[in-house]
GUNUTI-679980 format. One record per residue: x, y, z of N, C-alpha, C in turn. Coordinates in steps of 0.2 Angstrom, whole numbers, padded with zeros to 4 digits, always signed. Atoms other than C-alpha are relative to their C-alpha. Layout:
XYZXYZXYZ;...
// end
This chain:
+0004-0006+0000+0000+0000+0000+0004+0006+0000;-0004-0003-0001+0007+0016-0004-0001+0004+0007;+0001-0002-0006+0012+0028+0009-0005+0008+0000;+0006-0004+0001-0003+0041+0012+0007+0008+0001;-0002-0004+0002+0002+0058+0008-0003+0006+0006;+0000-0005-0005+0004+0071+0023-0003+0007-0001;+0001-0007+0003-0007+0087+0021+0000+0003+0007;+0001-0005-0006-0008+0104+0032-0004+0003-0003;+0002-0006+0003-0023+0114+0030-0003+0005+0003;+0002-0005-0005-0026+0130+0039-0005+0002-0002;+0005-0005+0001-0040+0140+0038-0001+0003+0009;+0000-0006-0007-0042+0154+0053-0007-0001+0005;+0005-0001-0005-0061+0151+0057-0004-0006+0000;+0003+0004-0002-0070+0138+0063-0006-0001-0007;+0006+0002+0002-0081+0130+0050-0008-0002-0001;+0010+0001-0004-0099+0128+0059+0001+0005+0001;+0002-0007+0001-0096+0146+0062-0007+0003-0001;+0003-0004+0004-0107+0153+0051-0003-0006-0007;+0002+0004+0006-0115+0149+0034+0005+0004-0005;-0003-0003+0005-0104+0160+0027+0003-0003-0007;-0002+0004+0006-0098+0156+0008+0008-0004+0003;-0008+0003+0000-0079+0152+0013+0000-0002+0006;+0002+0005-0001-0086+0142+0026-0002-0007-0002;+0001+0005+0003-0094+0133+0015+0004-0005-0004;-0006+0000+0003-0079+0131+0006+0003-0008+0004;-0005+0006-0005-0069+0123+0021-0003-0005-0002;+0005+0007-0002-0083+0110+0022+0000-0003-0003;-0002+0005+0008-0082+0104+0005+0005-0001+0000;-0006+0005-0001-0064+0102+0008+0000-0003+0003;+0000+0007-0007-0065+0093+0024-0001-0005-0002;+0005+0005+0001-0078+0082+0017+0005-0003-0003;-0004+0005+0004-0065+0076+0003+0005-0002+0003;-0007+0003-0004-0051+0075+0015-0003-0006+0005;+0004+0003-0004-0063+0065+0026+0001-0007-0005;+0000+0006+0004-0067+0054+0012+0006-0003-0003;-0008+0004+0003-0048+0049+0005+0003+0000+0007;-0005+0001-0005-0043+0046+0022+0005-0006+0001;-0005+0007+0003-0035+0030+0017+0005+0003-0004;-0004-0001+0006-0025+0039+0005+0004+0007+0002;-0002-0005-0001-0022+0055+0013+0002+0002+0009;+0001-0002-0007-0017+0060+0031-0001+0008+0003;+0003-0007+0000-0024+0077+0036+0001+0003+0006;-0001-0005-0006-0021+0091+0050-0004+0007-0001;+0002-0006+0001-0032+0103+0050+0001+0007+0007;-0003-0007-0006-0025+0120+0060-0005+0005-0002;+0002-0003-0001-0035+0133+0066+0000+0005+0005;-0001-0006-0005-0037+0148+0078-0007+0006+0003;+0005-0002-0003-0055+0156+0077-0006-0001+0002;+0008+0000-0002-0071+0157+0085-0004-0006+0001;+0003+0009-0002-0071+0138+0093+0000+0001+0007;+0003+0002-0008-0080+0132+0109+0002-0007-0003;+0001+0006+0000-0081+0115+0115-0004-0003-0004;+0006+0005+0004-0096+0109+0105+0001+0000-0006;-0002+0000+0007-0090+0116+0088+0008-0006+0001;-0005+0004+0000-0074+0105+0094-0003-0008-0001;+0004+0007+0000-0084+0090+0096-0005-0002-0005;+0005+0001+0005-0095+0093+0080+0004-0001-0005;-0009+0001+0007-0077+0094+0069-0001-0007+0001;-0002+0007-0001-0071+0077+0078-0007-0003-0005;+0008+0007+0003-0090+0067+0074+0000+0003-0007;+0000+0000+0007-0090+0074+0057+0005-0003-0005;-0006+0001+0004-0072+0074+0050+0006-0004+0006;-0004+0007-0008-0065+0057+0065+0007+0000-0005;-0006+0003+0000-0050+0055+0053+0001+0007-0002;-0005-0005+0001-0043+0073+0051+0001+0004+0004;-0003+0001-0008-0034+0078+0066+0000+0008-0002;+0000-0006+0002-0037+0095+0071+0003+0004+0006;-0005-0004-0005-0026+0106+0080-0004+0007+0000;+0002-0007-0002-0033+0124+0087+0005+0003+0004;-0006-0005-0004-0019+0138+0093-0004+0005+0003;+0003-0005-0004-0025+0153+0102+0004+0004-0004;-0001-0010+0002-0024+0173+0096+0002+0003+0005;-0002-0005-0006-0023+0181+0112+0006+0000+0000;-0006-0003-0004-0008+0190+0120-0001-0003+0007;+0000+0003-0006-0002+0182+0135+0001+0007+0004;-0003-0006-0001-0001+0200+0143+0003+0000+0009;-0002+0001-0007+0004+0194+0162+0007+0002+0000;-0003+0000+0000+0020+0198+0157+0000+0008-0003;+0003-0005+0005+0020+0216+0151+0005+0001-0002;-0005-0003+0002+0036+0219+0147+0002-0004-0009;+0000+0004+0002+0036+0203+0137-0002+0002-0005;+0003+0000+0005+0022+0205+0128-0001+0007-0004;+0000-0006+0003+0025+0223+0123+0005+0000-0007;-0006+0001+0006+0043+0218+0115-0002-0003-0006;+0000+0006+0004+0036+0201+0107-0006+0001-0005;+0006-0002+0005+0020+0207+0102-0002+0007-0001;+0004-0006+0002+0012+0225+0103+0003+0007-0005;-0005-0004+0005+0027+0236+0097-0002-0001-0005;+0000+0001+0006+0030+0226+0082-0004+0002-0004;+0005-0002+0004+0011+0227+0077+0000+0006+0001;+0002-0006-0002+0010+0244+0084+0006+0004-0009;-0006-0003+0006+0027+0249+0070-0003-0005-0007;+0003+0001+0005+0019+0239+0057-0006+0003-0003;+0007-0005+0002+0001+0250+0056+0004+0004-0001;-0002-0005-0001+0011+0265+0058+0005+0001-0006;-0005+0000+0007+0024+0263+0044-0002-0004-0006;+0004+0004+0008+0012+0254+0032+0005-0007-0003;-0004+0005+0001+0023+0239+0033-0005-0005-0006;+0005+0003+0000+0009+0228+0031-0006+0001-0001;+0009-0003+0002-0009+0232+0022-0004-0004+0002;+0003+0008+0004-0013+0214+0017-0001-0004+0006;+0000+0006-0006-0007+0203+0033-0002+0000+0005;+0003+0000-0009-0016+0199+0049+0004-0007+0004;-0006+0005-0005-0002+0188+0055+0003+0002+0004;-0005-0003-0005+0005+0193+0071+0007-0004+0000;-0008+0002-0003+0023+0189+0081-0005-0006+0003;+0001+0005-0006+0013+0180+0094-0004-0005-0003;+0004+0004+0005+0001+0169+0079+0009-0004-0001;-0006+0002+0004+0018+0167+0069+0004-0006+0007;-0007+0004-0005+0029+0160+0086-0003-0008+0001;+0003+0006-0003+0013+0147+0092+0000-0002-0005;+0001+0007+0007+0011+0139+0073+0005-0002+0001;-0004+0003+0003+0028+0137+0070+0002-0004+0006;-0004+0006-0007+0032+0128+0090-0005-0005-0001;+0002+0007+0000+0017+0117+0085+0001-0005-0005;-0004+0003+0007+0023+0112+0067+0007+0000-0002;-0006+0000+0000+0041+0114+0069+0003-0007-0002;-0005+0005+0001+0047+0097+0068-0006-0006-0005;+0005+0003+0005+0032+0090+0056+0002+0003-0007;+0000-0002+0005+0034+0088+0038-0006-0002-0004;+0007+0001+0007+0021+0088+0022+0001-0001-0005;+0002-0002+0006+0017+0083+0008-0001+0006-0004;+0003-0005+0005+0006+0097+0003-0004+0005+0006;+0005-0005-0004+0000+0114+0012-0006+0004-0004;+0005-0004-0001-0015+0122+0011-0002+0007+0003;+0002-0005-0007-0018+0138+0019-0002+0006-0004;+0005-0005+0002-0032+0149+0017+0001+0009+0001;-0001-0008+0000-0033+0169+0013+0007+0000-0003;-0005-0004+0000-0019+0180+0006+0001+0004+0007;-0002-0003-0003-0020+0188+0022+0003-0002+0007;-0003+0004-0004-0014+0174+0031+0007-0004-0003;-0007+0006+0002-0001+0166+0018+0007+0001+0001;-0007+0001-0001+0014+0173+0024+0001-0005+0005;-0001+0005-0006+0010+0159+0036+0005-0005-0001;-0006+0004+0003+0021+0148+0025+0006+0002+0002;-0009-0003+0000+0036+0157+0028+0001-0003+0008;-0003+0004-0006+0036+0149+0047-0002-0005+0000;+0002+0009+0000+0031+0131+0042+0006-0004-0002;-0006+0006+0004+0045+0116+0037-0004+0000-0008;+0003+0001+0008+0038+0119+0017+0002-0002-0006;-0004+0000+0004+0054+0117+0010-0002-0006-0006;-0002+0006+0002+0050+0099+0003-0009+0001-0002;+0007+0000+0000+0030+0104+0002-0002+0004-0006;+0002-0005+0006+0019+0108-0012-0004+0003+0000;+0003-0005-0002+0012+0124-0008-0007+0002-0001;+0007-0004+0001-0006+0131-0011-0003+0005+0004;+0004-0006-0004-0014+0147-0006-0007+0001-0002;+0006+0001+0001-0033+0145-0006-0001+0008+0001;+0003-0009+0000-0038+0165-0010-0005+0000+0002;+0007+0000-0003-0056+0164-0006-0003+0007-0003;+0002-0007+0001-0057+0182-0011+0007+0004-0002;-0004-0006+0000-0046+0198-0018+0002+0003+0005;-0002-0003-0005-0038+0204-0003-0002+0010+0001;-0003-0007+0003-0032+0221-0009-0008+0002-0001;+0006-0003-0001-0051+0225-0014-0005-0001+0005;+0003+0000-0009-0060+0218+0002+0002+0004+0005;-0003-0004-0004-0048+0227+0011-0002+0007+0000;+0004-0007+0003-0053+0245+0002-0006-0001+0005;+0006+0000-0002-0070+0241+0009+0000+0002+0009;+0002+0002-0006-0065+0237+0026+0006+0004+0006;-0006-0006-0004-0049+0249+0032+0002+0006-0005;-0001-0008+0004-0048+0268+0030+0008+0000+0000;-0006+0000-0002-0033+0273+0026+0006-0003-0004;-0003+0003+0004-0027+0261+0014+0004+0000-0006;-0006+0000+0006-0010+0262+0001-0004-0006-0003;+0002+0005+0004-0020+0253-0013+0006-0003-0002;-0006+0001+0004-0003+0251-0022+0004-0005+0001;-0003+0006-0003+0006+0244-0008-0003-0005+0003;+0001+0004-0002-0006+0232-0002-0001-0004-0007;+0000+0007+0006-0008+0225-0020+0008-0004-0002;-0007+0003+0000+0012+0222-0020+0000-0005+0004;-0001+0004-0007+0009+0216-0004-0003-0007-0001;+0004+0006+0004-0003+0202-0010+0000-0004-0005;-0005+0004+0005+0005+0198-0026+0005-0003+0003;-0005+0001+0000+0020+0195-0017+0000-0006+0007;+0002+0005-0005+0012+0185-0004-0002-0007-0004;+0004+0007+0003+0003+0172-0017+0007-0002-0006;-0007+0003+0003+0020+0172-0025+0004-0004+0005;-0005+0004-0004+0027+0162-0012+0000-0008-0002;+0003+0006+0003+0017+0148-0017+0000-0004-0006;+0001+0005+0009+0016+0133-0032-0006+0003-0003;+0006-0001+0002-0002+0137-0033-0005+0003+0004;+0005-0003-0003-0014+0148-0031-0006+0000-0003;+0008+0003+0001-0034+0143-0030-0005+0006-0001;+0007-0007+0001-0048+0156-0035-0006-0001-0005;+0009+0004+0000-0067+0153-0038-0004+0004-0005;+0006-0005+0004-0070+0169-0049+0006-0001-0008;-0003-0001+0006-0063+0171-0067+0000+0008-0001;-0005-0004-0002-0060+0189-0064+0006+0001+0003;-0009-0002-0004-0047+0188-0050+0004-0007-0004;-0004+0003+0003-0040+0172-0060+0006+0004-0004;-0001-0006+0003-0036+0186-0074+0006+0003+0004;-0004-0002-0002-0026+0195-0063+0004-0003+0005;-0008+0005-0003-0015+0182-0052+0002-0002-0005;-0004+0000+0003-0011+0177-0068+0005+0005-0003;-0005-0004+0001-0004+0192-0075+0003+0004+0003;-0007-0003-0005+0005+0198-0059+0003-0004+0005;-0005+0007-0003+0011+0182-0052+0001-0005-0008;-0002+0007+0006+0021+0168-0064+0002-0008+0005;+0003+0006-0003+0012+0155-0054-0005-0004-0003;+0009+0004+0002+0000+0142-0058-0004+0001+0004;+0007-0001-0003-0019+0148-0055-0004-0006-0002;+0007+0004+0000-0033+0136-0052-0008+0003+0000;+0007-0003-0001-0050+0142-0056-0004-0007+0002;+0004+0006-0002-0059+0128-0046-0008+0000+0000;+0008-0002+0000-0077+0126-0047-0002-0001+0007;+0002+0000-0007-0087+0129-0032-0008-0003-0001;+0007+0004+0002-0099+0115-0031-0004+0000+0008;+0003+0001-0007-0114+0113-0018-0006-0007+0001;+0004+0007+0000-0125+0098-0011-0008+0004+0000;+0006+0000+0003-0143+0097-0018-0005-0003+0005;+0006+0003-0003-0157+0092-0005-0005-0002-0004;+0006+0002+0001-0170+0089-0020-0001+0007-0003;+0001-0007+0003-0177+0102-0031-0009-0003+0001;+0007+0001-0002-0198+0102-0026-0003+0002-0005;+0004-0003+0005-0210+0105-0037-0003+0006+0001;+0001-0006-0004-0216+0123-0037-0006+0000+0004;+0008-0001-0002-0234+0119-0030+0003-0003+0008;-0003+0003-0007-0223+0111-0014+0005+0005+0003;-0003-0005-0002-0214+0126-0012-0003+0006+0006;+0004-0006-0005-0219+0138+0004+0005+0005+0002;-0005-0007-0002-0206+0153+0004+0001+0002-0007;+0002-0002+0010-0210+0166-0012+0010+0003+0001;-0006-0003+0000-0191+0174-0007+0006-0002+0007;-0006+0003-0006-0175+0167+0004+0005+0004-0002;-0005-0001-0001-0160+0175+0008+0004-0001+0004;-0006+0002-0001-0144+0169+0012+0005+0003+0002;-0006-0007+0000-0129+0180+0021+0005+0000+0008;-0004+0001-0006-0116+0178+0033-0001+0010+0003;+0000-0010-0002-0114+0200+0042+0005+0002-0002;-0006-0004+0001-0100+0205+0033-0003+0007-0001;+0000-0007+0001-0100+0225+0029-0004+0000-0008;+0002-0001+0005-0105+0221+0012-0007-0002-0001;+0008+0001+0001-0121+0211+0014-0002+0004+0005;+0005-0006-0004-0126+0222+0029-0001+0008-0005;+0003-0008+0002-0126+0238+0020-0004-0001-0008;+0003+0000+0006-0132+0230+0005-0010-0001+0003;+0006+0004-0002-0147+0221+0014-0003+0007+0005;+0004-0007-0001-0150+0242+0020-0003+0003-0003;+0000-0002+0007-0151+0247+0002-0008-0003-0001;+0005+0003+0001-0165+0233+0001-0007+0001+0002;+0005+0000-0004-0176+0233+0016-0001+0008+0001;+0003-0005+0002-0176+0252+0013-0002+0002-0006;+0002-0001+0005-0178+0253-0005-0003-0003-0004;+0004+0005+0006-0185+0238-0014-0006-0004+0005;+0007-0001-0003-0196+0233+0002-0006+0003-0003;+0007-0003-0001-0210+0246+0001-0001-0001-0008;-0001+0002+0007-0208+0240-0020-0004-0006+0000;+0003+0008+0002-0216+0222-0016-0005+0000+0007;+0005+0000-0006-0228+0225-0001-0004-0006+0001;+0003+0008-0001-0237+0207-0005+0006-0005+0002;-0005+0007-0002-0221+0197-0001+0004+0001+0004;-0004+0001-0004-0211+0192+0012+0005-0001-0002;-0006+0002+0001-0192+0189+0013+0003-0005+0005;-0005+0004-0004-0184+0174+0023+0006-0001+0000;-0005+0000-0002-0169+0177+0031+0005-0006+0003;-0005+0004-0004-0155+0166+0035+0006+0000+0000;-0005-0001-0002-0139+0167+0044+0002+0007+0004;-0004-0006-0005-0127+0180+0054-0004+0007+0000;+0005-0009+0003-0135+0195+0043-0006-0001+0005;+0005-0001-0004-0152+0191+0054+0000+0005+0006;-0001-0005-0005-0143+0201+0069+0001+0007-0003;-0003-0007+0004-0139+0216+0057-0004+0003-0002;+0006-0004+0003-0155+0220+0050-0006+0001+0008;+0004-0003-0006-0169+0229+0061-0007-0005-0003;+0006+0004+0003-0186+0219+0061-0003+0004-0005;+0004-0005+0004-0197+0224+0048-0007-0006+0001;+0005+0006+0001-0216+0215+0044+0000-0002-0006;+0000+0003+0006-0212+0210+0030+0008-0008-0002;-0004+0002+0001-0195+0202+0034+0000-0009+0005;-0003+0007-0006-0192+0182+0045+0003-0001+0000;-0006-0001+0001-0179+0180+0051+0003-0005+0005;+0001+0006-0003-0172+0163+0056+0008-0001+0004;-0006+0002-0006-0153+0166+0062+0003-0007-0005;-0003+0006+0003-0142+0151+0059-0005-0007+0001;+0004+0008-0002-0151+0133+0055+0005-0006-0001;-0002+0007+0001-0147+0117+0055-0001-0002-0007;-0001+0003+0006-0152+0110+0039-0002+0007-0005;+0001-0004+0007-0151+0124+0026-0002-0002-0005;+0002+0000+0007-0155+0115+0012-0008-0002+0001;+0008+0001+0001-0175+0112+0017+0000+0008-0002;+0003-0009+0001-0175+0133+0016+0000-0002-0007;-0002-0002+0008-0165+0131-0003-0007-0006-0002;+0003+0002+0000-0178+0117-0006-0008+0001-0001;+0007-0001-0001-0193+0124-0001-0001+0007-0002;+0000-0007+0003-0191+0143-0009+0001+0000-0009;+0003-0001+0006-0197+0149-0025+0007+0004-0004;-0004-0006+0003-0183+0164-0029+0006+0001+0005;-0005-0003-0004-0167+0170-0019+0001+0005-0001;-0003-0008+0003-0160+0187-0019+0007-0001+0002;-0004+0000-0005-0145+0192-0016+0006+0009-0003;-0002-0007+0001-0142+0212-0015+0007+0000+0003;-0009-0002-0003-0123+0216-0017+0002+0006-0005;-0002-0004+0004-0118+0232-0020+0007+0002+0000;-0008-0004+0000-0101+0233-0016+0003-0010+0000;-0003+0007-0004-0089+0215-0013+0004-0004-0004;-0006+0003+0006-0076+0204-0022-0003-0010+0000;-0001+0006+0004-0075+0187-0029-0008-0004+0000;+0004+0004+0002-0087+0172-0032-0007+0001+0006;+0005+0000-0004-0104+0173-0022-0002-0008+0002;+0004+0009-0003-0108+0152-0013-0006+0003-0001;+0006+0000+0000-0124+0159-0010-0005+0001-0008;+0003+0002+0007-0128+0162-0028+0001-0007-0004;-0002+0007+0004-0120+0145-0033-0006-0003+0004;+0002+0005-0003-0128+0137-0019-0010+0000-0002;+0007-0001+0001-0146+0144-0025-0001-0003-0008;-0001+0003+0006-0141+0139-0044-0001-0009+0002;+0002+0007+0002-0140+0122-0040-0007-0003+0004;+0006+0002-0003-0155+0121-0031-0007+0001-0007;+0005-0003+0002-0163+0128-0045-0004+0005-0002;+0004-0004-0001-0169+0143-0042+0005+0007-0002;-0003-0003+0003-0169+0157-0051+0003+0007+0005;-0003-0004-0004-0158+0172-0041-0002+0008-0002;+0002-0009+0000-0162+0194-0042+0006+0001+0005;-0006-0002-0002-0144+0201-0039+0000+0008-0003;-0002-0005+0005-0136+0218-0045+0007-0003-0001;-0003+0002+0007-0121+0218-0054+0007-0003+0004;-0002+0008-0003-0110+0210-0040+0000-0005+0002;+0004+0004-0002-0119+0198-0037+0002-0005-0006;+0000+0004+0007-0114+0190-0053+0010+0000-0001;-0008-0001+0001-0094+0194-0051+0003-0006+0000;-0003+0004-0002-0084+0180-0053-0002-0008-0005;+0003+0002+0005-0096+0168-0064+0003-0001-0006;-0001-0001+0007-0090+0161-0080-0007+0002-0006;+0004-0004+0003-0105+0167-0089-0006+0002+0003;+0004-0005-0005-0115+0181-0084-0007+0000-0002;+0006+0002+0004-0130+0177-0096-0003-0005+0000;+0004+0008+0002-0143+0165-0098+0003-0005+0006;-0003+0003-0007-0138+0159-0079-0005+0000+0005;+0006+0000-0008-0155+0160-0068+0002+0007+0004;-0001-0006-0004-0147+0177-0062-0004+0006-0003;+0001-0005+0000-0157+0191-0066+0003+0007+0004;-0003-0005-0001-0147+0208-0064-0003+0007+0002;+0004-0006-0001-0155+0224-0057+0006+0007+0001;-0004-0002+0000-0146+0239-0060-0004+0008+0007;+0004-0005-0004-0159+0250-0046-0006-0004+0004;+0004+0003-0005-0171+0247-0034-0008-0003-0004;+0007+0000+0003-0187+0249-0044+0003-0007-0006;-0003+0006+0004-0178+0236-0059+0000-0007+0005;-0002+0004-0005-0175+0225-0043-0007-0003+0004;+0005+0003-0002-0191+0223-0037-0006+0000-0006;+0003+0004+0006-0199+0221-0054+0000-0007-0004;-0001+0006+0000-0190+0208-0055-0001-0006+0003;+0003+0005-0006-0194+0199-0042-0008-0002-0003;+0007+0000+0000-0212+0202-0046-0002-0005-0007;-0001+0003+0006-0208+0194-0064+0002-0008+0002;-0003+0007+0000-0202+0179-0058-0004-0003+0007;+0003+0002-0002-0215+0176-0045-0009+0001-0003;+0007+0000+0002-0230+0179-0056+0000+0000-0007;+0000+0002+0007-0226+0174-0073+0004-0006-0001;-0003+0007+0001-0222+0157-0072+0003-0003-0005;-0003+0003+0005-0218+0154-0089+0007+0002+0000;-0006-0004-0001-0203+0166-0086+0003-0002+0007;-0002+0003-0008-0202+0157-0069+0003-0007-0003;-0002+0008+0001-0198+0140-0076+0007+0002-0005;-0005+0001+0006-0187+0146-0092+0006+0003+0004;-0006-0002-0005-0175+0155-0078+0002-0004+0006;-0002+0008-0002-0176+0138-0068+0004-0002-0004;-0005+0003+0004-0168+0130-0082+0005+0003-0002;-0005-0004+0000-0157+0143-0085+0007-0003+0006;-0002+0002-0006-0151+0139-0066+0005-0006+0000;-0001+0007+0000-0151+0120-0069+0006+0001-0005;-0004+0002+0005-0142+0120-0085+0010+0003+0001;-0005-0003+0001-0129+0132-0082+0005-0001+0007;-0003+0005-0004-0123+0124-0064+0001-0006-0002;-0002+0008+0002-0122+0107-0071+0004+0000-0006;-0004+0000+0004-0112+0113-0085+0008+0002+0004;-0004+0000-0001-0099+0121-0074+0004+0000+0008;-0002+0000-0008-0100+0119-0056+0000-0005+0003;+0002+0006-0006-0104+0099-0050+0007+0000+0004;-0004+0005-0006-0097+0090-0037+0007-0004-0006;-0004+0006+0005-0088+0077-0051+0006+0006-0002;-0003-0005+0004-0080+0094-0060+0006+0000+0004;-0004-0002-0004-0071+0099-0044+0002-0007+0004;-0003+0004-0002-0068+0083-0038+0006-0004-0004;-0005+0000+0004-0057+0080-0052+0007+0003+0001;-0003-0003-0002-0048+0092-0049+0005+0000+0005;-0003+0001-0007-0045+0090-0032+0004-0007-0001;-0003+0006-0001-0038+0072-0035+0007+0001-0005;-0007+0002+0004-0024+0078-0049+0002+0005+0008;-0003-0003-0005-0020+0088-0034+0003-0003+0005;+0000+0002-0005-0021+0077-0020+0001-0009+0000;+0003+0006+0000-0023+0059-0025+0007-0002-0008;-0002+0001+0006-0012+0058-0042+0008+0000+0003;-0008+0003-0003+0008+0052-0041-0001-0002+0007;+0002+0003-0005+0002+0042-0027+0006-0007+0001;
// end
């Protein structure tokens, strides 16, 4: 039997988290690395937003890939210490624009590298550019690198700190994804550009999602679901919404699901259900999805994961970023709030336009997003020169 092939794959935040899309991401890889466990030996390392139960939900789910969790905090009992080892540095890094891109501390950097010091890999995984200088403290030398992007850095960032050197955080993050054999990316826009400012191999992976059943529409009871972890982009878009395309549809409700739930104010027109357990009976049981994005970078899960259920999606024009074909996809595009709720209204009351933008849906995820497409893939990666 050959000998199973050693991976490390980091990602920062706990995958039961959230529903968020790069959440869902992990999950899908978990599951594969779950499933080749005969063939693969796996470490998954982590650092956010874990209790006891999510530690116990990891184990019962993914029993064969061993999962290590470090701590973020500053040990501050020592002040002298932790001023040297950790606060200065950061403090001289904001201050001097060292660092736009990285959210790597001293005190992150010291604990990974004392836990993986004397371990070697096959193959690393490690999520975000804003974490991959993590490789620079791992034994890599002999490992075949991968930077899972999840998103454009440099433009997420814009969004989310004032103050920002666009110029040098894009060096910053080219030269970050240049460390690596290969870099993963979900949209064919940022494809496009790691190609022409890295002379690295890009993977445009597809991002597949699991299908609980597509209902007939007479067995369907939710005219509208939304999908949305609370980042800055869906909260102020999902303001833009319940203020402006609301009062536009006064016969229909919206059901909400996920983190967003906490960010928006009640309305009577909005349910609002928080995180569930089984999300795919909501994808299931819903006529239409929306998904208002007016600002935000790469690939949207929740419009794939709404495509492959079927249903046809009311976005604007990010909401579509990322997609290799932006036509004839079950997305209809609003460029304004009145367009955005005529839409909606179109595709719950003219069924004939309701079914041929189903099949839009259907056709255009089973062309380039299953499960098999991305599982291919995943095995010249992981599973091939075995």
């Amino acid at each position: 039997m050959a000998k199973k092939k050693r991976v490390l794959y980091f990602m920062p935040d706990n995958p039961f988290w959230s529903h968020a899309g790069n959440l869902t991401r992990a999950k899908q890889l978990l599951t594969y690395f779950e499933q080749h466990s005969e063939e693969l030996e796996v470490e998954f390392l982590s650092c956010l937003f874990w209790n006891s139960e999510s530690i116990e939900k990891f184990k019962a789910t993914y029993p064969h890939v061993h999962l290590t969790i470090t701590n973020t905090d500053s040990d501050k009992r020592n002040r002298i210490k932790y001023l040297v080892a950790d606060k200065i540095p950061r403090l001289i890094n904001r201050v001097m624009h060292i660092t736009q891109i990285s959210l790597l501390t001293p005190i992150i950097s010291k604990r990974v590298k004392s836990l993986v010091r004397d371990k070697q890999y096959d193959i690393i995984v490690i999520s975000y550019s804003t974490w991959g200088s993590l490789i620079s403290e791992l034994n890599s030398s002999n490992a075949y690198k991968i930077i899972d992007t999840h998103d454009f850095m440099t433009l997420q960032r814009i969004k989310e700190k004032s103050g920002l050197y666009i110029g040098s955080a894009f060096k910053e993050e080219m030269d970050i994804l240049s460390l690596y054999d290969e870099i993963w990316t979900y949209s064919v826009e940022e494809r496009y550009i790691y190609e022409q400012f890295t002379n690295k191999k890009v993977t445009l992976l597809p991002v597949s999602s699991n299908s609980s059943g597509i209902l007939s529409l007479e067995s369907k009871f939710i005219d509208i679901l939304y999908v949305a972890s609370d980042n800055i982009h869906n909260t102020e878009s999902m303001k833009w919404f319940v203020e402006s395309v609301l009062p536009l549809i006064p016969k229909y409700k919206l059901h909400v699901i996920g983190r967003i739930s906490e960010k928006i104010p009640d309305h009577p027109q909005l349910i609002k259900y928080g995180i569930v357990e089984d999300l795919g009976m909501f994808y299931a049981g819903a006529k239409i999805t929306i998904c208002p994005m007016l600002s935000g970078t790469g690939i949207k899960i929740k419009v794939l994961e709404s495509l492959c259920h079927g249903l046809p999606i009311v976005t604007n024009r990010r909401g579509v970023d990322g997609l290799i074909n932006k036509i004839n996809n079950g997305c209809l595009v609003a460029d304004n709030e009145v367009q955005f709720a005529d839409n909606i209204k179109l595709l719950l009351e003219d069924m004939s336009f309701y079914s041929k933008q189903r099949e839009y849906a259907q056709v255009f995820y089973n062309s380039f997003y299953t499960w098999e497409q991305e599982e291919c893939l995943l095995n010249g990666v992981f599973l091939d020169n075995q």
